[in-house]
C-alpha positions as CSV (number, residue, x, y, z in Angstrom):
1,X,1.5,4.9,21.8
2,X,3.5,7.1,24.8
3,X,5.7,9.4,23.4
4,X,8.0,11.2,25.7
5,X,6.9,15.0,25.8
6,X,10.3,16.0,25.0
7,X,12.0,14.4,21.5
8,X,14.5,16.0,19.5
9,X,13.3,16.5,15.5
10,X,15.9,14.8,13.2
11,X,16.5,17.0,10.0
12,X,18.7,14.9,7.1
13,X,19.6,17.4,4.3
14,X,18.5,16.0,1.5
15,X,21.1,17.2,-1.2
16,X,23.5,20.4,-1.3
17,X,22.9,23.5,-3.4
18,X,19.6,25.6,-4.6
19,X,17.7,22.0,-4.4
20,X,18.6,21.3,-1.2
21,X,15.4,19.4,1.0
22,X,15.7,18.9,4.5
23,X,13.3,16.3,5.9
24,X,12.0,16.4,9.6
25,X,10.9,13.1,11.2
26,X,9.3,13.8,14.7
27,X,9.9,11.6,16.7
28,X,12.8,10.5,14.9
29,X,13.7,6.7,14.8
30,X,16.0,6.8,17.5
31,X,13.1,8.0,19.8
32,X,12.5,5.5,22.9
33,X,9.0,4.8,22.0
34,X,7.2,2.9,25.1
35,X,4.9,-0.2,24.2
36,X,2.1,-1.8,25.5
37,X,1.2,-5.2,24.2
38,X,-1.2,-5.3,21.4
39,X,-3.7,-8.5,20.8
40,X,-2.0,-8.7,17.6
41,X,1.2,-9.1,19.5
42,X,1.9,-13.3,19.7
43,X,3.8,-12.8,22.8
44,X,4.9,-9.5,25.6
45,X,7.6,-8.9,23.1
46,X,6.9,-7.7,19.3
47,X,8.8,-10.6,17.9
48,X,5.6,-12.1,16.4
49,X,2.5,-11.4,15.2
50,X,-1.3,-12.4,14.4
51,X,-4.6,-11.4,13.6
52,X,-6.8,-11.2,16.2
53,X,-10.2,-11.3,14.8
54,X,-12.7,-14.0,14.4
55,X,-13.0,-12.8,10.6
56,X,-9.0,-14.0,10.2
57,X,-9.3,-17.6,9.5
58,X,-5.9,-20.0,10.3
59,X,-4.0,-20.2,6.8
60,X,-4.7,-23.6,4.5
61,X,-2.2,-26.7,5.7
62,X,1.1,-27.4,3.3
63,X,-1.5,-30.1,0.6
64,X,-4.0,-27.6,0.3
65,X,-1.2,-25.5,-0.8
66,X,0.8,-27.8,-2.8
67,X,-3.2,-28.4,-4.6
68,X,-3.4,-24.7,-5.0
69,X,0.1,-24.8,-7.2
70,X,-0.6,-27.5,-9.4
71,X,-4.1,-26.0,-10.0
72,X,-2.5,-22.6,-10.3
73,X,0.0,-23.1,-12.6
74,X,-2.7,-25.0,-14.9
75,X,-4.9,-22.2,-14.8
76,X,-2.2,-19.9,-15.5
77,X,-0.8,-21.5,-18.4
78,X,-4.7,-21.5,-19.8
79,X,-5.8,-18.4,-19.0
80,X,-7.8,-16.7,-22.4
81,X,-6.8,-12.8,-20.7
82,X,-3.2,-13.4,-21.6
83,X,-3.8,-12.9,-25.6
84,X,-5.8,-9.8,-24.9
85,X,-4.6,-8.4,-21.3
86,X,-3.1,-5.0,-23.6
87,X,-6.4,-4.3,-24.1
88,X,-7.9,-5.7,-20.7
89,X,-5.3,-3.5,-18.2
90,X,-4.8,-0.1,-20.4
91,X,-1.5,1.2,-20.2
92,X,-0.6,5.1,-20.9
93,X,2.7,7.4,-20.3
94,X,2.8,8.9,-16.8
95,X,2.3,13.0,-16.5
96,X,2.4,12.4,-13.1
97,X,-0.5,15.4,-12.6
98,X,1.4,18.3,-13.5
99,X,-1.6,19.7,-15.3
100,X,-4.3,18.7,-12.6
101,X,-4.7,21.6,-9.4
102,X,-2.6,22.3,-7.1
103,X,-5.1,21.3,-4.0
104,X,-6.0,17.7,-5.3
105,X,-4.1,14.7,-4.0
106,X,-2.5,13.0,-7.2
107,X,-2.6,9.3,-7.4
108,X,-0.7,7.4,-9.8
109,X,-1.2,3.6,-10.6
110,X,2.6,2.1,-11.2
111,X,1.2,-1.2,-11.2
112,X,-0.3,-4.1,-8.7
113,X,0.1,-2.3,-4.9
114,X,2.1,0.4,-6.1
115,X,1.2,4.2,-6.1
116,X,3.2,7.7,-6.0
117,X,0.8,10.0,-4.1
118,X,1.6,13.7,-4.5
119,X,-0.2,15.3,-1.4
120,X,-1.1,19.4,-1.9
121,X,0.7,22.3,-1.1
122,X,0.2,25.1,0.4
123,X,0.0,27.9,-2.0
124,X,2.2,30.3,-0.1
125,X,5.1,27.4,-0.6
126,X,4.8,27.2,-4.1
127,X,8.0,28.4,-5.8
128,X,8.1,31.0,-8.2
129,X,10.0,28.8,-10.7
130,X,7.8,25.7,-12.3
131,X,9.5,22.4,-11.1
132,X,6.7,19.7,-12.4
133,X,5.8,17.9,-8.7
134,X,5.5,20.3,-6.3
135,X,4.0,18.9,-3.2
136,X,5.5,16.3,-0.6
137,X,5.4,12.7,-2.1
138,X,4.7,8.9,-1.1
139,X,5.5,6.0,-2.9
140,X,3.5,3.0,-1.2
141,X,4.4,-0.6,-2.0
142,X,7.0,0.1,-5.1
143,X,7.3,-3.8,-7.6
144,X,8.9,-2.9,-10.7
145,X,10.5,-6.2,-10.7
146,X,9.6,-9.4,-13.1
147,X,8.8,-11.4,-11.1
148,X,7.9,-11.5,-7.2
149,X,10.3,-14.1,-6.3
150,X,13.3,-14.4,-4.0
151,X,15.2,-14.7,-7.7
152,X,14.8,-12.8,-11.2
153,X,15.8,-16.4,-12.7
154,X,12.9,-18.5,-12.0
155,X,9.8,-19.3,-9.8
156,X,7.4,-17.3,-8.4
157,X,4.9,-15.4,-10.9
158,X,6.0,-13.5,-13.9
159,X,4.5,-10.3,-14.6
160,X,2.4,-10.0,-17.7
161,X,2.3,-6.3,-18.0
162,X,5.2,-4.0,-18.0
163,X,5.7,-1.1,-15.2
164,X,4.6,1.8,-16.8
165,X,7.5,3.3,-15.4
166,X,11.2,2.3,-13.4
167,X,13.0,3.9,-10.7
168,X,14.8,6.3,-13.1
169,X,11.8,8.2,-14.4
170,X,10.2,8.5,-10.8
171,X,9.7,12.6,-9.6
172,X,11.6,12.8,-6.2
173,X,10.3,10.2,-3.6
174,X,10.2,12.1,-0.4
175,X,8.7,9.2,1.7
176,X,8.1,5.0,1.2
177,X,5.7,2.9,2.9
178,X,6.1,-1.0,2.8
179,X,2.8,-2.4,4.1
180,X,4.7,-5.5,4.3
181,X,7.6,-8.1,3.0
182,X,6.0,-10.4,0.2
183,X,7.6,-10.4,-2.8
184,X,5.2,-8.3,-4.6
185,X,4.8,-5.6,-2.2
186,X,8.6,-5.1,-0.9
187,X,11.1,-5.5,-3.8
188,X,14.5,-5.3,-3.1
189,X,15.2,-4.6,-6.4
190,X,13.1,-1.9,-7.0
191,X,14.1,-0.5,-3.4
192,X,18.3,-0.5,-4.4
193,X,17.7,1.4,-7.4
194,X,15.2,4.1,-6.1
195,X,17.9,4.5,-3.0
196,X,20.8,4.5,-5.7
197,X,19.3,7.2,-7.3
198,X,18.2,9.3,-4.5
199,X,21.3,8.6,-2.7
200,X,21.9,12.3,-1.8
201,X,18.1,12.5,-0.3
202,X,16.9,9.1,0.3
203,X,12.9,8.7,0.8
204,X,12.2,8.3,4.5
205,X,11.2,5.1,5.0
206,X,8.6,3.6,7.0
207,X,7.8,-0.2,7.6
208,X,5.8,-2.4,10.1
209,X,8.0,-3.4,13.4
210,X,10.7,-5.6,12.6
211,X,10.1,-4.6,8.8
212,X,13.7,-2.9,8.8
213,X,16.3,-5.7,9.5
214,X,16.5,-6.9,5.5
215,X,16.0,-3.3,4.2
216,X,19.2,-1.6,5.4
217,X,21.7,-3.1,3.3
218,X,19.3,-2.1,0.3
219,X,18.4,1.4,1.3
220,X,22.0,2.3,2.6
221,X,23.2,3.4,5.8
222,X,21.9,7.3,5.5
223,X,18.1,6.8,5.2
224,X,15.9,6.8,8.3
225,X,13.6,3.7,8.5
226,X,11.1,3.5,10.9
227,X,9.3,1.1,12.4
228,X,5.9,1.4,14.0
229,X,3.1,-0.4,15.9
230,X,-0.6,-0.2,14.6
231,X,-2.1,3.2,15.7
232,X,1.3,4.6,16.0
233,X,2.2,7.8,13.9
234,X,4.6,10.2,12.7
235,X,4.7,13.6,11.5
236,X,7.3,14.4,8.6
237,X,8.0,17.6,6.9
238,X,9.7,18.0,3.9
239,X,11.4,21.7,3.6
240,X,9.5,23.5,0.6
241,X,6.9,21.1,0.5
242,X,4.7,20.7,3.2
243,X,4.2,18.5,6.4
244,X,2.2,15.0,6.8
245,X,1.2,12.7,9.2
246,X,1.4,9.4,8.6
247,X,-0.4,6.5,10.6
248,X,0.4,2.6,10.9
249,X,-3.0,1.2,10.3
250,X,-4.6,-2.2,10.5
251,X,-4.7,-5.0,7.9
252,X,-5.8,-8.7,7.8
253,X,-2.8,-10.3,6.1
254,X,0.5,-12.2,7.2
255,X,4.2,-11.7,6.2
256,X,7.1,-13.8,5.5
257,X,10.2,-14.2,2.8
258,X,10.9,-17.5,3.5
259,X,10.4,-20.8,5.1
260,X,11.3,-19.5,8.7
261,X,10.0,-16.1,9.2
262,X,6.6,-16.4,8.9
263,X,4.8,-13.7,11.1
264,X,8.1,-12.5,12.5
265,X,7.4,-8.7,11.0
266,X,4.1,-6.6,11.0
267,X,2.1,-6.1,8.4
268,X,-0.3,-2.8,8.0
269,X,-2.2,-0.3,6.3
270,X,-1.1,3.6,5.6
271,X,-3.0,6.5,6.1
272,X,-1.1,9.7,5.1
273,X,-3.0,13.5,6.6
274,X,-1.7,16.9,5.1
275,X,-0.9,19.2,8.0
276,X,-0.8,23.3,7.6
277,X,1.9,25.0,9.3
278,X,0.1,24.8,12.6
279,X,0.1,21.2,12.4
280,X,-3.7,20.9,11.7
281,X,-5.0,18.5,9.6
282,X,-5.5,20.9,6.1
283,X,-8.5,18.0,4.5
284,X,-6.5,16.0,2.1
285,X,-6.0,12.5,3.3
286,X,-5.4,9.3,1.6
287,X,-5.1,5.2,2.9
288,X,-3.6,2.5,1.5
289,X,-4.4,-0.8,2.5
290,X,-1.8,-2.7,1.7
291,X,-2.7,-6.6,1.3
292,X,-5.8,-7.8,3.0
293,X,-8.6,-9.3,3.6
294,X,-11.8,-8.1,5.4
295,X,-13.7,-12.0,6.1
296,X,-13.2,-15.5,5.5
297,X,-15.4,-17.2,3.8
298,X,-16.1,-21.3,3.5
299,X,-19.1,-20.7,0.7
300,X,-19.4,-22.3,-2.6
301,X,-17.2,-20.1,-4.7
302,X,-19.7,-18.0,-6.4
303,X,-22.0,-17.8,-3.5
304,X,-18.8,-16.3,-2.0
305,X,-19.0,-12.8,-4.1
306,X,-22.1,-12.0,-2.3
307,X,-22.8,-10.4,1.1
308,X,-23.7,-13.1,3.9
309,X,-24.3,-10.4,7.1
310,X,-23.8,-14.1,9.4
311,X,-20.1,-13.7,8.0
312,X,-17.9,-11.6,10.8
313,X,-15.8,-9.0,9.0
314,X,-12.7,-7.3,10.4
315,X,-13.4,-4.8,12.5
316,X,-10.8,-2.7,12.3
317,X,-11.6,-1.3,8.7
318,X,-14.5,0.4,10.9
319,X,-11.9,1.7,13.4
320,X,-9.9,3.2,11.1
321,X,-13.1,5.1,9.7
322,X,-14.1,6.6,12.4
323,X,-10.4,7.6,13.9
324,X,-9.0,8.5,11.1
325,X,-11.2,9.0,8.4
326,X,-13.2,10.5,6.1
327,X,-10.2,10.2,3.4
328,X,-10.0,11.9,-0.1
329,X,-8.7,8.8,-1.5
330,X,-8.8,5.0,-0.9
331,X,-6.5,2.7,-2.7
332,X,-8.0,-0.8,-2.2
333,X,-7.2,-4.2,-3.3
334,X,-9.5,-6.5,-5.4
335,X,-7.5,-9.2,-6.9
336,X,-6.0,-12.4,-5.9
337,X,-8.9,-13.8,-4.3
338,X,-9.4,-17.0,-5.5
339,X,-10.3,-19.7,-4.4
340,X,-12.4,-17.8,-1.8
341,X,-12.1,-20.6,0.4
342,X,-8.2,-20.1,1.0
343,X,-7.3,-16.8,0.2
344,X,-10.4,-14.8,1.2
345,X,-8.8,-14.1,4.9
346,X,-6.1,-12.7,3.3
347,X,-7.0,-11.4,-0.2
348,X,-9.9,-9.1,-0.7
349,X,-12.7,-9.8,-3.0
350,X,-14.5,-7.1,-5.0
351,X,-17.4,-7.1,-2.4
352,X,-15.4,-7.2,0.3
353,X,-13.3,-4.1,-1.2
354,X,-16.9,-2.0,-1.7
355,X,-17.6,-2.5,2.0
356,X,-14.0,-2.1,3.0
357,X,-14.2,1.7,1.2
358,X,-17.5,1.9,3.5
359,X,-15.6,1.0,6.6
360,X,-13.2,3.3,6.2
361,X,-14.8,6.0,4.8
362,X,-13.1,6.9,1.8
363,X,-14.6,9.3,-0.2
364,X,-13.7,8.3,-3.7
365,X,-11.3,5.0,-4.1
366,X,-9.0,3.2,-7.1
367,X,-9.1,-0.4,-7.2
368,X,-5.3,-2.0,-7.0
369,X,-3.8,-6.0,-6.4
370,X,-4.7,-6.9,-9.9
371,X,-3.4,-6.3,-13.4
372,X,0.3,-7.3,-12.7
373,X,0.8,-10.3,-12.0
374,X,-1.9,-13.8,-12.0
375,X,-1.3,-14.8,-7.9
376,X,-4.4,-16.6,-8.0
377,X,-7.5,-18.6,-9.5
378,X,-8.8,-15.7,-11.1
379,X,-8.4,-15.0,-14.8
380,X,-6.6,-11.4,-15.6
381,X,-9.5,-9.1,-16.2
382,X,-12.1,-10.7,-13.5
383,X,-11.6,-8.6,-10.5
384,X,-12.3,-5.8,-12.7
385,X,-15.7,-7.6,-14.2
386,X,-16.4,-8.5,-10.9
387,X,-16.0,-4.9,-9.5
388,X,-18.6,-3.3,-11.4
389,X,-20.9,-6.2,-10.1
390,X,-20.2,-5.0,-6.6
391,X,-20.7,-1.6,-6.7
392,X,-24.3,-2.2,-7.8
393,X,-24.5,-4.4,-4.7
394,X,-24.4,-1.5,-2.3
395,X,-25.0,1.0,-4.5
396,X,-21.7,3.0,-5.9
397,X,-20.9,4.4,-8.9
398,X,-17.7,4.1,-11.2
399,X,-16.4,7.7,-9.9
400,X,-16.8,6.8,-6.3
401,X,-14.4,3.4,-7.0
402,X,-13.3,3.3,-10.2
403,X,-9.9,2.1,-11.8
404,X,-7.0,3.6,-13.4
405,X,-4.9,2.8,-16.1
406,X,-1.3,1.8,-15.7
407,X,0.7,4.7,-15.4
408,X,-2.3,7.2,-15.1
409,X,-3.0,9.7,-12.5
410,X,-6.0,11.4,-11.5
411,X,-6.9,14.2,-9.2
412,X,-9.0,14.2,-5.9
413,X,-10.4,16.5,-4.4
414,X,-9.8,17.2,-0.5
């Protein structure tokens, strides 16, 4: 990305009064950013997009699909989790870390995809009056919704565990990141009432190109939304709290909201760097990955879950290792990956995730993508079963990838 040396910083005031925040977005979304084609790009123009790597197999045709619903919903219907799931995915009330150090990054599981980050703070910000959250915050990927469906009425799947928490009980959202627009990643829903709230200091919001054209009759007309490329970055600092970097990353995945839209928007992978007042990377770092996959897969289905190194794998989880990383924190998908067959291109398996958190170099990571909603073939509680079978594949323990509860958060160290 070439960003002309000279851009103006955009500062929105956040609210009036003693909790006033001013946010600074450099460069700002009006900045003329130049592009050069990318091989994800389907055409000279960002208007559509692919995945460009051998491990990205074309999607199934419409009867394997219409197969995969039947079968679904059958599965669904039968699936021996349901009964127990309260005791399968664990469920507690959010803190939201305000017991844990100041210098960890704070994660916190709000279900499926979605997290509220807390990154650090500098100590010599820290005000003299307790306030709960204290450093700057991302929300990636908020669902609070029912169901991930165009409608709250019908179709689509129904979540069988409850958010542990809504938009009202949410600390102060400083930034959003939408890896991209299915359902259960970008909920309109969700988004209206976090924008409602924070209406007087909406979250800056950032989305994959051509992610904003639904969002800005749901966010309202005062919140910055930016779109950017894969490699492309901002810095944003949020008056009181601290400065990031965040960086449009790589994923294997593939958007659309409806029947004629497929592709038409980008989707990505989040990595979010705390910067010092010089503008130096301070340690603390965390990715998201959004919805992926990292190979694809024609194996017999449990053949499937173990490593076949004749298999390509995408090779940009590497290149986001060794640009961007090492990373505190990793928050990694492991469910919806069955049958392997169709949805491993797309969906990550446990041993795919294990190698993924390799890739990228994450130093400790939370498995997410499960828990929420049944998307796919497997039952409720298997990506977590499966999980501890892959880390003793290659060799990790539970702290190095682990899960959380719903609602819970948990410290990491820079």
């Amino acid at each position: 990305m070439r960003i002309p040396q000279r851009v103006l910083h955009r500062t929105m005031t956040m609210s009036s009064g003693a909790n006033a925040r001013a946010i600074t977005v450099d460069p700002p979304a009006s900045a003329a950013i130049q592009r050069q084609k990318g091989e994800h790009w389907v055409t000279d123009r960002p208007k559509g997009f692919q995945n460009p790597w051998p491990s990205a197999a074309p999607f199934v045709g419409a009867w394997e699909i219409l197969k995969f619903v039947r079968q679904h919903s059958k599965l669904k219907a039968d699936d021996p989790d349901v009964a127990n799931f309260h005791n399968l995915v664990r469920q507690v009330t959010p803190t939201w870390g305000v017991d844990l150090p100041a210098h960890q990054v704070k994660a916190t599981w709000l279900s499926h995809a979605a997290f509220l980050v807390e990154m650090p703070r500098e100590v010599e910000a820290v005000d003299t009056k307790p306030e709960g959250v204290k450093g700057l915050t991302v929300l990636f990927d908020p669902a609070f919704s029912d169901r991930c469906s165009p409608t709250q009425l019908f179709g689509g799947n129904l979540r069988f565990s409850p958010p542990p928490a809504r938009a009202a009980d949410l600390p102060p959202v400083d930034i959003i990141a939408i890896s991209h627009n299915h359902y259960d990643h970008c909920d309109l829903n969700t988004l209206r009432e976090i924008y409602q709230r924070q209406h007087d200091r909406p979250p800056v919001l950032f989305v994959g190109l051509n992610g904003a054209a639904n969002l800005r009759s749901t966010v309202g007309p005062h919140t910055e939304i930016i779109e950017m490329d894969w490699w492309e970055h901002r810095v944003v600092t949020v008056q009181g709290k601290g400065a990031v970097r965040i960086t449009c990353t790589p994923a294997q995945h593939n958007c659309g909201r409806g029947l004629f839209d497929k592709d038409h928007s980008l989707w990505a992978s989040w990595a979010v760097h705390s910067l010092n007042e010089t503008g130096v990377p301070t340690g603390a770092s965390v990715w998201h990955a959004g919805d992926t996959g990292y190979c694809s897969t024609k194996r017999e289905e449990e053949a499937s879950h173990h490593i076949d190194p004749t298999e390509p794998v995408c090779p940009a989880f590497k290149e986001i290792g060794d640009r961007l990383g090492p990373f505190s924190l990793g928050m990694i998908p492991i469910g919806a990956y069955s049958p392997r067959w169709i949805m491993s291109s797309v969906h990550n398996a446990p041993i795919d995730a294990v190698r993924m958190f390799a890739d990228t170099k994450c130093k400790k990571a939370i498995g997410m993508h499960w828990g929420t909603w049944r998307m796919a073939f497997d039952r409720i509680a298997e990506p977590a079963e499966r999980l501890v079978k892959a880390r003793e594949v290659v060799g990790l323990s539970e702290e190095q990838f682990g899960l959380l509860a719903l609602g819970e958060t948990k410290g990491y160290d820079p």
